[in-house]
N, C-alpha and C positions, 0 to 999 in steps of 0.2 A: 515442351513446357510453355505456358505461357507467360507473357512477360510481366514481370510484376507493376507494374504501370498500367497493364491494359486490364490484370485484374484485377487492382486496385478500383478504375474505372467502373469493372462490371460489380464487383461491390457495392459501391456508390448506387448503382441505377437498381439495385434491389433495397436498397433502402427501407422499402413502403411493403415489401414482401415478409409477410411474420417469420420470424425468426426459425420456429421448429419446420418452416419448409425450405431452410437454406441446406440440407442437406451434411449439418453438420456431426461427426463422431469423432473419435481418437483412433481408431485401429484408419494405421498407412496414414497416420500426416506426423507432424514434428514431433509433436508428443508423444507417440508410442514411444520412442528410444528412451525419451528422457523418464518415462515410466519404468521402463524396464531396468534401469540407472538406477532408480530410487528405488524398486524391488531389492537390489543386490546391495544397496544400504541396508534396507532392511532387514536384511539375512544374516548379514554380518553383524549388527549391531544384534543379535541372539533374540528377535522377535520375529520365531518362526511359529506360533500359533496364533497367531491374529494378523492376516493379510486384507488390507481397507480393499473395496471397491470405489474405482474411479467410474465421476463421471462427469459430462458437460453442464454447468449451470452460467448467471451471468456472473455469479462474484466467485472467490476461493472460500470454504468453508465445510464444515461436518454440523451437518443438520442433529441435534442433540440427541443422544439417545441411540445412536446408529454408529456404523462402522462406514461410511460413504464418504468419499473427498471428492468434493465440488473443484472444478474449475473453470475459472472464466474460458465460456466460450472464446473469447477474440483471441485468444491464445494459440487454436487451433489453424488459423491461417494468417500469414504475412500479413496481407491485407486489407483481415480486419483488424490485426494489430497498430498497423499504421491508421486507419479510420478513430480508433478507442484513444489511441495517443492523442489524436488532432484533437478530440474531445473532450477528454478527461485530464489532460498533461499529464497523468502518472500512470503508467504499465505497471501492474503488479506482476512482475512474473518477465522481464525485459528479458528472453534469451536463457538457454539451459543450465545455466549456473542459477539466478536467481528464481527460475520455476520450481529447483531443487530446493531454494532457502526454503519456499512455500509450503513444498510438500512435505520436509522436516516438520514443521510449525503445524501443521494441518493433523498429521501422522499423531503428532501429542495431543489434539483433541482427542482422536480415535484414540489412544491406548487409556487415556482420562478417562471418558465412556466406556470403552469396552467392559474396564476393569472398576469403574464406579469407584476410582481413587479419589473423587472430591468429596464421597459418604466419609471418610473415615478422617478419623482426630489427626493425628500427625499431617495429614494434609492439608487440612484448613489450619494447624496452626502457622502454616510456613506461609501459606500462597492467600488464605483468606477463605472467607463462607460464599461457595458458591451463590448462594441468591441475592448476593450483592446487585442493585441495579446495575443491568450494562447500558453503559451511555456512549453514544457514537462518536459525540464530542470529548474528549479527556483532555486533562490538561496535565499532561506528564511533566516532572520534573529530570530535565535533560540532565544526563551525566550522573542521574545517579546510583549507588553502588550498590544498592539493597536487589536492584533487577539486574539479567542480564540483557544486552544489544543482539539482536539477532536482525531482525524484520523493520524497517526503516518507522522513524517515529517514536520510537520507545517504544513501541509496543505492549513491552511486556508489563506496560503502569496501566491499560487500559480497564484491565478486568482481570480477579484472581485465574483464571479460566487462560487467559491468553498469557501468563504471566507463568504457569504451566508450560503450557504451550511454549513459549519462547524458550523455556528451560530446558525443555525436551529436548527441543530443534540445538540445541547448540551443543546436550549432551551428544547428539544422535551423529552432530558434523563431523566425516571422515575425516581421519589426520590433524585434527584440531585439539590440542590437546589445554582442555578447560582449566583442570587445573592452575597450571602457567597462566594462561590466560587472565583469570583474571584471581589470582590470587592474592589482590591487592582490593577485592572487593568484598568483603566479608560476607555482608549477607547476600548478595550472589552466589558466591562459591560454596554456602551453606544449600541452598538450593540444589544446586547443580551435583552435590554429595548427595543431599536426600533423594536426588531423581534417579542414580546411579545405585545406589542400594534399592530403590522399590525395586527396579528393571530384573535385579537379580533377581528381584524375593520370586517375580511371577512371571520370570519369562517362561515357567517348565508351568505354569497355570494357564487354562482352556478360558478365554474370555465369557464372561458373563451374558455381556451383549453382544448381538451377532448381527442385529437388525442392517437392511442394508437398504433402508427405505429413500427412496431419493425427493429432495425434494427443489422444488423449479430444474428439472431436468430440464433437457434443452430442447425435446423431443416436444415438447411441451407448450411451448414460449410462445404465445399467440401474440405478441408486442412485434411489432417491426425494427430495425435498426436503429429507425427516423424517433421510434416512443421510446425507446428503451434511452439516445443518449438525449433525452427533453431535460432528462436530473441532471444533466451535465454543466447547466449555464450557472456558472461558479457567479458569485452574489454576495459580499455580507450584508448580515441583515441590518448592519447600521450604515448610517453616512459616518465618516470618518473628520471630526471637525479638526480645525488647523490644516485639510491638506494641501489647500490651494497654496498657504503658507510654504509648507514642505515642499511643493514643488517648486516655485520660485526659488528657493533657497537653494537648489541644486541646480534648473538650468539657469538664473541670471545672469547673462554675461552680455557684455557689449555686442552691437546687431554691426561685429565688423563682416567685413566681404569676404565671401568663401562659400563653399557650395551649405548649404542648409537643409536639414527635413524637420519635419514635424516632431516633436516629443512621444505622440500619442503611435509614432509608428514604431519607434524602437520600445516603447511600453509593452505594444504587443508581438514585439518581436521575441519578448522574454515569457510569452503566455506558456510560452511549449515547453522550455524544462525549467525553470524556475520555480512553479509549484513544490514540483515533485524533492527537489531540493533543499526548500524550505521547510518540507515537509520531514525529509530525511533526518534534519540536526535541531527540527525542533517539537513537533507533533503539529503544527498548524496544517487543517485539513488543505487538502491542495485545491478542492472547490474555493473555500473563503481566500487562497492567496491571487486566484486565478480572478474572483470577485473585486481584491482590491487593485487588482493592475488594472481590469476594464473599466473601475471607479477611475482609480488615476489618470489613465486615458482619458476620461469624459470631460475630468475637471480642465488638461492640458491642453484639449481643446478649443475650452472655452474662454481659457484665458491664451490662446496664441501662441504658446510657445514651444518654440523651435531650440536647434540644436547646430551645432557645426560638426561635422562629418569625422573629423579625424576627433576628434572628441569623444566617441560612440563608446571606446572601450575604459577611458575612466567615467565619462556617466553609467556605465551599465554599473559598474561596481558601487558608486553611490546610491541607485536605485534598488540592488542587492541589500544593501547594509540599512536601506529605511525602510524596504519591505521587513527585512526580519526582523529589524528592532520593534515595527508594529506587532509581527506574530509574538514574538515574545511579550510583548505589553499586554497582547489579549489573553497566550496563555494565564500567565501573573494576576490579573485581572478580571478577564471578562471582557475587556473593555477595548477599543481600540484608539481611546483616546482617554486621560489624567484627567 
């Protein structure tokens, strides 16, 4: 086997090589099992006539209209998982438990489609009219009760469509028993009741759609490694006024003697999971948190300032608590400044 450091390495120097000639499938690497896992969910959960086709794409998704579950390619090997993280700070899919959350959430697109559950009344009165615009950006209201938590971000406030979806996924979670769960949520639990009676009305019913058209297969992907992560350089698209302010307010301390670094190194020492984080408990996209740490960086730079060493672990906590007061500002808002 080789060692994941030196593949990691030969990753790296293929960069520039498109994507559909890196040789990549599901059958014999990690994913087969965890397939095979969420087959025997499937079966058990009483949806034995509608089996999705998987296949490789860049993101997780069911192309409309089809029975097909996308999966990020970087999924399929260690080390391009590790490359996608250094990039994007958030793995959708970190490890066989949360590849699974995916392909519950995924799985309820496909039985949506199949069975064309978003034509009919009782559907849209619970989850909303399908041709609602989908916006990439949403600004969910955290914590609350009307949706269920499945998929990190709220999810389930994005779009009627995914709000489904997220409902599916948490009926469909083994051993999980919904009910309990969140029976303190009313219009959640109304959901989660409506999705459990459709399941019955049509599990013994022959899907409608069968299509299993793929779309950005991986077979496909004439993009290199190098173009595919260029969408990666997180950015908001404002300047954030007051922040030179804010950061003063957090590192000002007397220039006593002791060992010292820069601000702007431990800024970017939180680029890698802090996004993903922020992301998790509040819907701020993890490109714009990643945008406002390399802001913060820039300004800390520019004004000087430094930090003392044993210090690291209450500043990082303070830099946690102004990053996400800002994401919350912008969800509330728009805005990342009053």
């Amino acid at each position: 086997m080789i060692p994941f450091e030196e593949a990691t390495t030969t990753a790296r120097t293929k960069s520039s090589t498109p994507i559909r000639e890196l040789g990549l499938t599901i059958a014999g690497t990690v994913l087969e099992p965890i397939i095979a896992q969420f087959e025997k969910e499937r079966l058990r959960a009483g949806i034995l006539k509608l089996r999705p086709r998987y296949y490789l794409s860049t993101e997780w998704g069911v192309p409309e209209a089809t029975i097909a579950i996308a999966i990020p390619f970087y999924l399929v090997r260690p080390e391009l998982t590790l490359i996608h993280a250094e990039h994007a700070c958030h793995v959708e899919g970190s490890g066989p438990k949360e590849i699974l959350r995916y392909l519950r959430h995924e799985m309820g697109h496909v039985v949506n489609y199949a069975y064309r559950l978003h034509e009919r009344k009782d559907w849209t009165e619970r989850f909303g009219p399908m041709a609602r615009p989908y916006e990439e950006e949403y600004r969910p209201r955290p914590f609350s009760r009307e949706f269920v938590h499945h998929l990190p971000g709220w999810y389930a406030q994005k779009h009627p469509d995914e709000d489904w979806a997220e409902t599916f996924a948490v009926w469909m979670t083994p051993d999980l028993d919904w009910r309990k769960e969140y029976a303190k949520w009313p219009g959640a639990l109304r959901k989660l009741e409506y999705c459990d009676r459709t399941m019955i009305e049509i599990r013994s019913r022959d899907p409608v759609i069968t299509s299993a058209e793929l779309d950005g297969d991986v077979g496909t992907l004439s993009m290199s490694l190098e173009q595919f992560y260029k969408d990666y350089e997180g950015r908001p698209a404002e300047r954030v006024a007051g922040l030179d302010r804010m950061l003063v307010s957090i590192f000002s301390e007397s220039q006593e003697i002791g060992i010292r670094l820069a601000v702007s190194d431990l800024l970017r020492r939180l680029e890698r999971d802090l996004p993903g984080s922020v992301y998790h408990w509040t819907g701020h996209m993890p490109e714009r948190t990643l945008g406002l740490l390399a802001q913060m960086a820039e300004r800390a730079d520019a004004l000087a300032l430094t930090f003392r060493v044993e210090r690291e672990q209450e500043l990082t906590i303070a830099v946690t608590s102004l990053v996400t007061a800002l994401a919350m500002h912008w969800l509330q808002s728009g805005r990342y400044e009053t």
